[in-house]
DSSP file (Angstrom, degrees, kcal/mol; ACC not computed):
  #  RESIDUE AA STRUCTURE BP1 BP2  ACC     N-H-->O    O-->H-N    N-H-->O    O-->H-N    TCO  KAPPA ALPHA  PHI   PSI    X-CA   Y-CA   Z-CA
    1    1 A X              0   0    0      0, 0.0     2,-0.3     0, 0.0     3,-0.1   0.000 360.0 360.0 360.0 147.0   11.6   22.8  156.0
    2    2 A X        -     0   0    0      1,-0.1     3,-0.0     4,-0.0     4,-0.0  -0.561 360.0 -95.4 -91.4 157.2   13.2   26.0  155.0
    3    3 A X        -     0   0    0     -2,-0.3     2,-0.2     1,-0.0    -1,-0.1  -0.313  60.9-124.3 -40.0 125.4   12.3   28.7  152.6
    4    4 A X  S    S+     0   0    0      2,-0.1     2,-0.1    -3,-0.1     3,-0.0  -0.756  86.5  66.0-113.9 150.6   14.3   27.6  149.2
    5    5 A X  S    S-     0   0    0     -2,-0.2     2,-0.4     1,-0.1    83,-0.0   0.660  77.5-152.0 -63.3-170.3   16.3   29.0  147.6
    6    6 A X        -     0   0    0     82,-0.1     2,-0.3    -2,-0.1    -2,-0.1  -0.937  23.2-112.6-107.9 143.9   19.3   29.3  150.3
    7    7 A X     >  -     0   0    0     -2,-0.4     4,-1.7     1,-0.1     5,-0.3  -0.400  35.9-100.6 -85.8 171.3   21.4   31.9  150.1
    8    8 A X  H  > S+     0   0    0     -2,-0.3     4,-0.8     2,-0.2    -1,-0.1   0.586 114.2  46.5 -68.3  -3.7   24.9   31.0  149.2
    9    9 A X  H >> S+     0   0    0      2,-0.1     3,-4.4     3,-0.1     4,-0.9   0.833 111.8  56.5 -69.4 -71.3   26.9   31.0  152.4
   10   10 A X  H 3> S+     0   0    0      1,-0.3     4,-0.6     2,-0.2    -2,-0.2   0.474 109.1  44.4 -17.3 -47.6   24.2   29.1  153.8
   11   11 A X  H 3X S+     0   0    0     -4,-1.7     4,-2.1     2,-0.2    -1,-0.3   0.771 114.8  48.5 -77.1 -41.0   24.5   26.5  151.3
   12   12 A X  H <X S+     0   0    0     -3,-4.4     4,-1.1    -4,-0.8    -1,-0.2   0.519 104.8  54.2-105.3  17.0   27.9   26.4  151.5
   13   13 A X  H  X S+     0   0    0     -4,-0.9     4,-0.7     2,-0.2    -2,-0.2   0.587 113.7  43.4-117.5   1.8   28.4   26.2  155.2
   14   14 A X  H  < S+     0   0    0     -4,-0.6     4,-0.2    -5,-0.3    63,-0.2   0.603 110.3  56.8 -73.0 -13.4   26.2   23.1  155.5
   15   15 A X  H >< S+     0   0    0     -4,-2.1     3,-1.6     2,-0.1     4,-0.4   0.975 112.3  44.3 -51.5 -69.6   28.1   22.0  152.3
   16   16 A X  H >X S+     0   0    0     -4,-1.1     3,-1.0     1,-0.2     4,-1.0   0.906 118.0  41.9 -48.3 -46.4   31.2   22.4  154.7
   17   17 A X  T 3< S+     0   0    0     -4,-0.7    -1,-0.2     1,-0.2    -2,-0.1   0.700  94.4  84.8 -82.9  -2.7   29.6   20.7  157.6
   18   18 A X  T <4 S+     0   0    0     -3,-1.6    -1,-0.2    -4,-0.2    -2,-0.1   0.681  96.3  39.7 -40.4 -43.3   28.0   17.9  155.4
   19   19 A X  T <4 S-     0   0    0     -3,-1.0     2,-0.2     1,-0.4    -1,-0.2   0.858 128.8 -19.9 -95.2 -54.2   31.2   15.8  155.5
   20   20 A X  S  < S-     0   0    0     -4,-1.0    -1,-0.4    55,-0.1    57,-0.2  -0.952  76.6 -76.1-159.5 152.7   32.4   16.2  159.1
   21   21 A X        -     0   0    0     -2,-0.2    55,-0.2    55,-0.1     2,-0.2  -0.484  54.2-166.5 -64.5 138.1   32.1   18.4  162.2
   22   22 A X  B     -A   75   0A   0     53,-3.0    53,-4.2    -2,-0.2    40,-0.3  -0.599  18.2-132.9-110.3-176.7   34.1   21.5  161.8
   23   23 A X     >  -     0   0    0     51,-0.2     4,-1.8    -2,-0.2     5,-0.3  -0.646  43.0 -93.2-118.6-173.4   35.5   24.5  163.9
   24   24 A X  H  > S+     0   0    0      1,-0.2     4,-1.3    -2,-0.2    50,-0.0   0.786 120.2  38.4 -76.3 -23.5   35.2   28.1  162.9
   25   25 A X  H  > S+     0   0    0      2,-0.3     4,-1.0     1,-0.1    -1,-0.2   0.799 117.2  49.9 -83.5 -41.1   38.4   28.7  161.1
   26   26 A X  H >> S+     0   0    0      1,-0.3     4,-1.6     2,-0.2     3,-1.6   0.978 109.3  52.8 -80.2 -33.1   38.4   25.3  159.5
   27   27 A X  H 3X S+     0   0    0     -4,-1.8     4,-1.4     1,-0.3     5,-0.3   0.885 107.5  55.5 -83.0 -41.8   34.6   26.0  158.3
   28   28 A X  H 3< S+     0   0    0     -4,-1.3    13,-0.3    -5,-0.3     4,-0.3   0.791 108.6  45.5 -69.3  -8.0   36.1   29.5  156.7
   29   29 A X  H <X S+     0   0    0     -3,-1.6     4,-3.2    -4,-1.0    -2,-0.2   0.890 116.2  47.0 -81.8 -45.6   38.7   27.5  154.6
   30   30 A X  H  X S+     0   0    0     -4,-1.6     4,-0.9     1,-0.3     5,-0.2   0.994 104.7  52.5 -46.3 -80.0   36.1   25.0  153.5
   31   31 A X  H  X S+     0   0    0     -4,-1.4     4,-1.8     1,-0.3    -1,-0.3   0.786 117.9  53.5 -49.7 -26.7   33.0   27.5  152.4
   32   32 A X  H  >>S+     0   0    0     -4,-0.3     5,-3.7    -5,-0.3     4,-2.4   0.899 111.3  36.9 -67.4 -58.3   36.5   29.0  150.2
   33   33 A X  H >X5S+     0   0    0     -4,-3.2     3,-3.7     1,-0.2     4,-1.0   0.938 116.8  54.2 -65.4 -65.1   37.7   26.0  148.5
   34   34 A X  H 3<5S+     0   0    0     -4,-0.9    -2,-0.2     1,-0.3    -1,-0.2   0.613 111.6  46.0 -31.5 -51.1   34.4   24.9  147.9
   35   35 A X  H 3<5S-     0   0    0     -4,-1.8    -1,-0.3     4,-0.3    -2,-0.2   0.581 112.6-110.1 -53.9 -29.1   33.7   27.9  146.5
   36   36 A X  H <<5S-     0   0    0     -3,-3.7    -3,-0.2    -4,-2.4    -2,-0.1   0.814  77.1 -71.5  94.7  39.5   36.8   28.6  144.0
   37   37 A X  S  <<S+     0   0    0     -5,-3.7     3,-0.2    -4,-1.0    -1,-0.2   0.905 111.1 125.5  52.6  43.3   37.7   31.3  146.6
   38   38 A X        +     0   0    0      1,-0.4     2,-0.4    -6,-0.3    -1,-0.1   0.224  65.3  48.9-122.3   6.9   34.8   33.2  145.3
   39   39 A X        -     0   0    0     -7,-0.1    -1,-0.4    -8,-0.1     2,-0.4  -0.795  67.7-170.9-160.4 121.5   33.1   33.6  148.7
   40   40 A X        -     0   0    0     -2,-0.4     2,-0.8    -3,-0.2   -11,-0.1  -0.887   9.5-159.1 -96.3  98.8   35.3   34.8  151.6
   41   41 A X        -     0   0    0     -2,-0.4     2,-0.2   -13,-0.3    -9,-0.1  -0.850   7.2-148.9-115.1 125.4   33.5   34.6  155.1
   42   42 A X    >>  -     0   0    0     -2,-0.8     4,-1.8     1,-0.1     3,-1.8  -0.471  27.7-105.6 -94.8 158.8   34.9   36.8  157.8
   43   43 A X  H 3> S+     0   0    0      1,-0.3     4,-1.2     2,-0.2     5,-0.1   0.820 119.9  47.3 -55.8 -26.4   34.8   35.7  161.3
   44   44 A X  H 3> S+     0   0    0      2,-0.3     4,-0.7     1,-0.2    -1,-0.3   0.739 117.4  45.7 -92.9 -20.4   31.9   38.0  162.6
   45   45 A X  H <> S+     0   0    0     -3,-1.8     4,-1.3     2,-0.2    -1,-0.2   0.671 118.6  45.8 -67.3 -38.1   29.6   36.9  159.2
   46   46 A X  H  X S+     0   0    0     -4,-1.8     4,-0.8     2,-0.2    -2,-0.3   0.594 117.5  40.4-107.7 -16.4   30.6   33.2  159.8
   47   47 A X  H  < S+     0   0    0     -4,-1.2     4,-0.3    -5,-0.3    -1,-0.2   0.785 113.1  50.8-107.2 -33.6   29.9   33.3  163.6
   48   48 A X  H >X S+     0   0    0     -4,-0.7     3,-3.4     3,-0.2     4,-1.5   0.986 116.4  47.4 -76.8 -54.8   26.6   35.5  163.3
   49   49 A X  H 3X S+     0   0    0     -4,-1.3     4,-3.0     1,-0.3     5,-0.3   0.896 108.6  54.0 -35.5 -46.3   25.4   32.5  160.4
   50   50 A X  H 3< S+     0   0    0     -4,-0.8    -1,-0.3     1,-0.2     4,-0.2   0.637 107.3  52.6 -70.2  -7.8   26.5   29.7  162.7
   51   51 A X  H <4 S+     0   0    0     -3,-3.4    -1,-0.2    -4,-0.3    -2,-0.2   0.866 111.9  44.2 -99.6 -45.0   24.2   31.3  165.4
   52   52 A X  H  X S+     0   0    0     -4,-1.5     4,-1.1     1,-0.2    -2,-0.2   0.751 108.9  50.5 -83.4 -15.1   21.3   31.3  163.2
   53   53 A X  H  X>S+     0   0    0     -4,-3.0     6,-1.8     2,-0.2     5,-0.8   0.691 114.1  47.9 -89.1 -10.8   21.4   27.9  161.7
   54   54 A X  H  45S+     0   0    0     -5,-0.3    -1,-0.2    -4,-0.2    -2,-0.2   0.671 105.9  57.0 -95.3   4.5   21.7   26.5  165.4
   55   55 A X  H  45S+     0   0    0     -3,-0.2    -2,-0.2     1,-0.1    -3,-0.1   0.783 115.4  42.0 -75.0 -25.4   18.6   28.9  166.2
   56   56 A X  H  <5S-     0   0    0     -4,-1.1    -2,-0.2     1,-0.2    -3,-0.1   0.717 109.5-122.7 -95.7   6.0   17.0   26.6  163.2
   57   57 A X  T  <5S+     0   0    0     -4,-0.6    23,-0.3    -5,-0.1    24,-0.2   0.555  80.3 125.5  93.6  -2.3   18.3   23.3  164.2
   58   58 A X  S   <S+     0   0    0     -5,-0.8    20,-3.1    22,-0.2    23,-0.4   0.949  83.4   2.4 -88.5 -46.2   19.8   23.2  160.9
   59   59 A X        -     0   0    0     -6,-1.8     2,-0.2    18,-0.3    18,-0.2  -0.628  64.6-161.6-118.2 179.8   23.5   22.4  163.1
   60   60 A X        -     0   0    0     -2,-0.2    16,-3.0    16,-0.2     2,-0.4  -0.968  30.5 -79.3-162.3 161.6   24.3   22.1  166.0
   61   61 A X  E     -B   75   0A   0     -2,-0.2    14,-0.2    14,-0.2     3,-0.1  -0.609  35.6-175.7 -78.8 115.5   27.7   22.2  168.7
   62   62 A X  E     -     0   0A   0     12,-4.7    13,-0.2    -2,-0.4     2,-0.1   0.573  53.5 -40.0 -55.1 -37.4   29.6   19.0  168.4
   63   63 A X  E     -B   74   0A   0     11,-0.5    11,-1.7     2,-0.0     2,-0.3  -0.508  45.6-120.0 141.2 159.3   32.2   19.6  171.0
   64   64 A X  E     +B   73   0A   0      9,-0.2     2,-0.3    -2,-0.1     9,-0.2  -0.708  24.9 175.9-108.1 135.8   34.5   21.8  172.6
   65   65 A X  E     -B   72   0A   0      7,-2.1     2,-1.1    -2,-0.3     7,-1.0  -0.960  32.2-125.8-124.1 164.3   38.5   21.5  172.9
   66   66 A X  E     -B   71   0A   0      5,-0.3     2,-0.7    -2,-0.3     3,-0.2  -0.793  29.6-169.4-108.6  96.2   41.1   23.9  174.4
   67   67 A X  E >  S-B   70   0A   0      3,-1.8     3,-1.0    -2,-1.1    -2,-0.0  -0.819  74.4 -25.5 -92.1  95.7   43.9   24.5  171.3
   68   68 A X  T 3  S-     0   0    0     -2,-0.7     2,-0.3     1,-0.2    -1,-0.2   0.982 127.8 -48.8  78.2  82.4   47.1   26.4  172.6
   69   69 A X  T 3  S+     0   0    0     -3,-0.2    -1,-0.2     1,-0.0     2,-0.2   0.405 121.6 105.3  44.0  -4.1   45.0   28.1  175.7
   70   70 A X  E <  S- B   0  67A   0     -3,-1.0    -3,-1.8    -2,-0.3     2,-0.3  -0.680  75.6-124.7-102.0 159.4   41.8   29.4  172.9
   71   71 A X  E     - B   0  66A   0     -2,-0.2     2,-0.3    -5,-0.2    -5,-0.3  -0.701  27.9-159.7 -83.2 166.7   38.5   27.2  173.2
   72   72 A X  E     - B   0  65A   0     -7,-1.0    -7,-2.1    -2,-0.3     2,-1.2  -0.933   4.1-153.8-115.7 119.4   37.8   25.8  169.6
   73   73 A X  E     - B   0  64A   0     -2,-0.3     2,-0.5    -9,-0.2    -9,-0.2  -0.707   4.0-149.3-116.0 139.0   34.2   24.6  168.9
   74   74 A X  E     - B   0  63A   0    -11,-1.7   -12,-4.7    -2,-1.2   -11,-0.5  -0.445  14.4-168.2 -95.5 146.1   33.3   22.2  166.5
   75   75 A X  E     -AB  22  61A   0    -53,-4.2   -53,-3.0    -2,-0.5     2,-0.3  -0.758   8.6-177.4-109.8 138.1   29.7   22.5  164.7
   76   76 A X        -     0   0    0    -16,-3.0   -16,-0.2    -2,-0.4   -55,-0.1  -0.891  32.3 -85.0-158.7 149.9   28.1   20.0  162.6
   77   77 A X        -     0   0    0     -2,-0.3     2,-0.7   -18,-0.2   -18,-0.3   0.358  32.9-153.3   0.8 100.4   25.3   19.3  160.6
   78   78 A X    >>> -     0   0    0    -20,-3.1     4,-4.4     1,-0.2     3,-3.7  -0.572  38.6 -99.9-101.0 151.1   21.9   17.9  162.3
   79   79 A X  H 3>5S+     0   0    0     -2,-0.7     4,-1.5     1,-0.3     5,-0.2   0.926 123.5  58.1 -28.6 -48.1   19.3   15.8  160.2
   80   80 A X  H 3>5S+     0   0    0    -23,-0.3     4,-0.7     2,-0.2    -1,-0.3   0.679 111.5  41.6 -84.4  -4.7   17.0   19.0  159.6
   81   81 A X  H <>5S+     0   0    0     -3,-3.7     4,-2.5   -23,-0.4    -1,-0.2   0.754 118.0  50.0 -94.6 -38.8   20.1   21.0  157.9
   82   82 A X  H  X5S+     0   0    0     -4,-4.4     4,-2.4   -24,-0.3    -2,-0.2   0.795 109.1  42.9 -67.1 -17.4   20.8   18.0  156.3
   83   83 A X  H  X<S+     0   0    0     -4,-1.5     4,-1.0    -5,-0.5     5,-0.2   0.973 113.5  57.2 -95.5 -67.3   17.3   17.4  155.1
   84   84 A X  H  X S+     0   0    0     -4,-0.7     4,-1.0     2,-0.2    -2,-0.2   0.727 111.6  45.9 -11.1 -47.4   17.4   21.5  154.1
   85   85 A X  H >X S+     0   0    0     -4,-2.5     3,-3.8     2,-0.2     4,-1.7   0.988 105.2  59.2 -60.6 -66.0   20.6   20.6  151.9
   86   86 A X  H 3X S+     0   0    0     -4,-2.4     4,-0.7     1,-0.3    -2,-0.2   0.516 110.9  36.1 -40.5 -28.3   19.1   17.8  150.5
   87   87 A X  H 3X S+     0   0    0     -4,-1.0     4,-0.7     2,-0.1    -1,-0.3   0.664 115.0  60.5 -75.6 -17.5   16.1   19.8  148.9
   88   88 A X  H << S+     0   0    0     -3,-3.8     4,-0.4    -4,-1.0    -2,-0.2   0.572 100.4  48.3-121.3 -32.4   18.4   22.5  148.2
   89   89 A X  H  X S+     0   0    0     -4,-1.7     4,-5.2     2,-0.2     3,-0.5   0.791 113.0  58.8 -81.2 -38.1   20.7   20.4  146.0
   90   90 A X  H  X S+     0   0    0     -4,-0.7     4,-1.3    -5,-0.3    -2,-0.2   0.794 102.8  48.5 -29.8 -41.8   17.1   19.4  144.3
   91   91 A X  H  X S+     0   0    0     -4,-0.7     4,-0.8     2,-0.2    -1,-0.2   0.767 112.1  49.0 -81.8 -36.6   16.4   22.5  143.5
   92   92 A X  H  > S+     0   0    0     -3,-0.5     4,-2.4    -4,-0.4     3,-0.4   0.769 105.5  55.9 -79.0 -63.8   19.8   23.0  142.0
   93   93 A X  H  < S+     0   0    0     -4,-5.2     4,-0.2     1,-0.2    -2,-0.2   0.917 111.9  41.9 -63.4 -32.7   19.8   20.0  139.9
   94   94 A X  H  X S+     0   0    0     -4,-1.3     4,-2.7    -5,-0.3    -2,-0.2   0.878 106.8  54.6 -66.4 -27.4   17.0   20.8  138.3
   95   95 A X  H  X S+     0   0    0     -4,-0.8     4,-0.9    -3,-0.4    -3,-0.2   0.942 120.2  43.5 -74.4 -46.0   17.6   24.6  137.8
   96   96 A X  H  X S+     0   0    0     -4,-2.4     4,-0.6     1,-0.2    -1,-0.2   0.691 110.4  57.6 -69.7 -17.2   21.1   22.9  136.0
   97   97 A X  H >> S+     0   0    0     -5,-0.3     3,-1.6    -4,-0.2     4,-1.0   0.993 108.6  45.9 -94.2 -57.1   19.0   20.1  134.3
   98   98 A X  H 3X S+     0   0    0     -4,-2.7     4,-2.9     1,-0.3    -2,-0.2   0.540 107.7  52.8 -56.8 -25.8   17.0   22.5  132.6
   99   99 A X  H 3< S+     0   0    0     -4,-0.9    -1,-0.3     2,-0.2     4,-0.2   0.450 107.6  46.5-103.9   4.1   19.3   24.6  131.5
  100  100 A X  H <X S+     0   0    0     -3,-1.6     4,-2.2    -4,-0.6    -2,-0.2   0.425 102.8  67.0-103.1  -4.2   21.4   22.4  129.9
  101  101 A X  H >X S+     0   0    0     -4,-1.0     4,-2.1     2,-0.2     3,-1.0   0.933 110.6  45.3 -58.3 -79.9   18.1   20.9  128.3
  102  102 A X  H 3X S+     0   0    0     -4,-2.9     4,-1.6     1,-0.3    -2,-0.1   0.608 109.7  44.8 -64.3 -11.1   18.2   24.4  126.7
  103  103 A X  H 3> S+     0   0    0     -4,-0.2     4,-3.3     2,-0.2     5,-0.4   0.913 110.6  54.1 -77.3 -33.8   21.4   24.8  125.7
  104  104 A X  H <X S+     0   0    0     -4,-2.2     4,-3.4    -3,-1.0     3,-0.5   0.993 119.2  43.1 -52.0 -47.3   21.7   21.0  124.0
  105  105 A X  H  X S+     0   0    0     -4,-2.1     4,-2.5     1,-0.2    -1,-0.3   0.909 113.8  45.1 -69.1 -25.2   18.5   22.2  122.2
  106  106 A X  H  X S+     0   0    0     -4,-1.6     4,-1.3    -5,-0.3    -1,-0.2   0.708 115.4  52.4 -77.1  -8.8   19.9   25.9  121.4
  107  107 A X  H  X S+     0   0    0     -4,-3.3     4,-2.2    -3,-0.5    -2,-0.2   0.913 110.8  43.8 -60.1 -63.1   23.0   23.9  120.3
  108  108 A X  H  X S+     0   0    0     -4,-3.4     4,-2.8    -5,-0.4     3,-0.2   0.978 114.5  53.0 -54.0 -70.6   20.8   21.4  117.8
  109  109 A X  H  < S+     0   0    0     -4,-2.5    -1,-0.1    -5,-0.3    -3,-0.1   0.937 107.1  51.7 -26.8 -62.9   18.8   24.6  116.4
  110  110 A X  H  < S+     0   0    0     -4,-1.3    -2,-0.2     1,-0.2    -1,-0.2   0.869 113.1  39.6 -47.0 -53.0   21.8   25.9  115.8
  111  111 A X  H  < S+     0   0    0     -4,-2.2     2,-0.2    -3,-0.2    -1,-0.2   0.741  93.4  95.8 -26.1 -54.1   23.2   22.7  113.7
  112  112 A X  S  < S-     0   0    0     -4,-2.8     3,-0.1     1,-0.1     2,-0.1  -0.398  77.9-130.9 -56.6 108.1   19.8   22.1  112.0
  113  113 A X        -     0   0    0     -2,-0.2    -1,-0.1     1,-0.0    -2,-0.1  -0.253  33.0-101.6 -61.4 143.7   19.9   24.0  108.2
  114  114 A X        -     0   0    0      1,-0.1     2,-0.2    -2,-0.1     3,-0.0  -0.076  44.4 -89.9 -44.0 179.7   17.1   25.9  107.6
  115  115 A X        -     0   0    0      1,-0.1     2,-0.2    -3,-0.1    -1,-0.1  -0.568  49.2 -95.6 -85.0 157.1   14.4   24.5  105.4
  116  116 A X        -     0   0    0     -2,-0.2     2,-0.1     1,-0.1    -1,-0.1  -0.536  41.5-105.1 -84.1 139.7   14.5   25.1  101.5
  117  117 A X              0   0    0     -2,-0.2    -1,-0.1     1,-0.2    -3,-0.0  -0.416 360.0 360.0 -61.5 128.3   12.5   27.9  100.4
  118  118 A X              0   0    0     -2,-0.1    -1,-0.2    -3,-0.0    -2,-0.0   0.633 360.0 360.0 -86.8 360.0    9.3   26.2   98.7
């Protein structure tokens, strides 16, 4: 299993490959929307990441095609990345379940009058 948290490409290029096998271009559009354009991955960051999650097994090469003479390959997601996400969205829901535990209650506090001076 991997070391939790992931950091946030990671997360969101096994998000991207989660769905469907991608290729490298389409997987830099993806990790973007997902993101709200708030993470930008340039080819040589997105190619050295794709190299280490298929050194951990977390993906893997899908298949090769030849687009207008260039090779494209498409990567996707193996069971152990998927199993990686899947605690990794755990981790996440809770960190988000907790912290909206503490706002409803700093919300409620707020609401609540003080007690009358006895």
């Amino acid at each position: 299993m991997a070391p939790l948290p992931l950091q946030e490409p990671t997360f969101l290029i096994l998000t991207a490959l989660a769905e469907q096998p991608r290729y490298g271009y389409d997987v830099i559009q993806q990790v973007a929307a997902l993101s709200g354009g708030r993470v930008t991955l340039r080819a040589g960051t997105l190619y050295g990441a794709l190299d280490r999650l298929a050194d951990q097994s977390w993906i893997a090469v899908d298949r090769e095609e030849a687009v207008d003479g260039r090779l494209r390959r498409y990567y996707r997601i193996t069971d152990d990345g998927a199993a990686v996400l899947s605690a990794e969205l755990g981790r996440l829901r809770a960190n988000a379940d907790a912290a909206a535990r503490g706002l409803r209650a700093r919300a409620a506090a707020l609401l609540t009058p003080p007690p009358a001076p006895a």
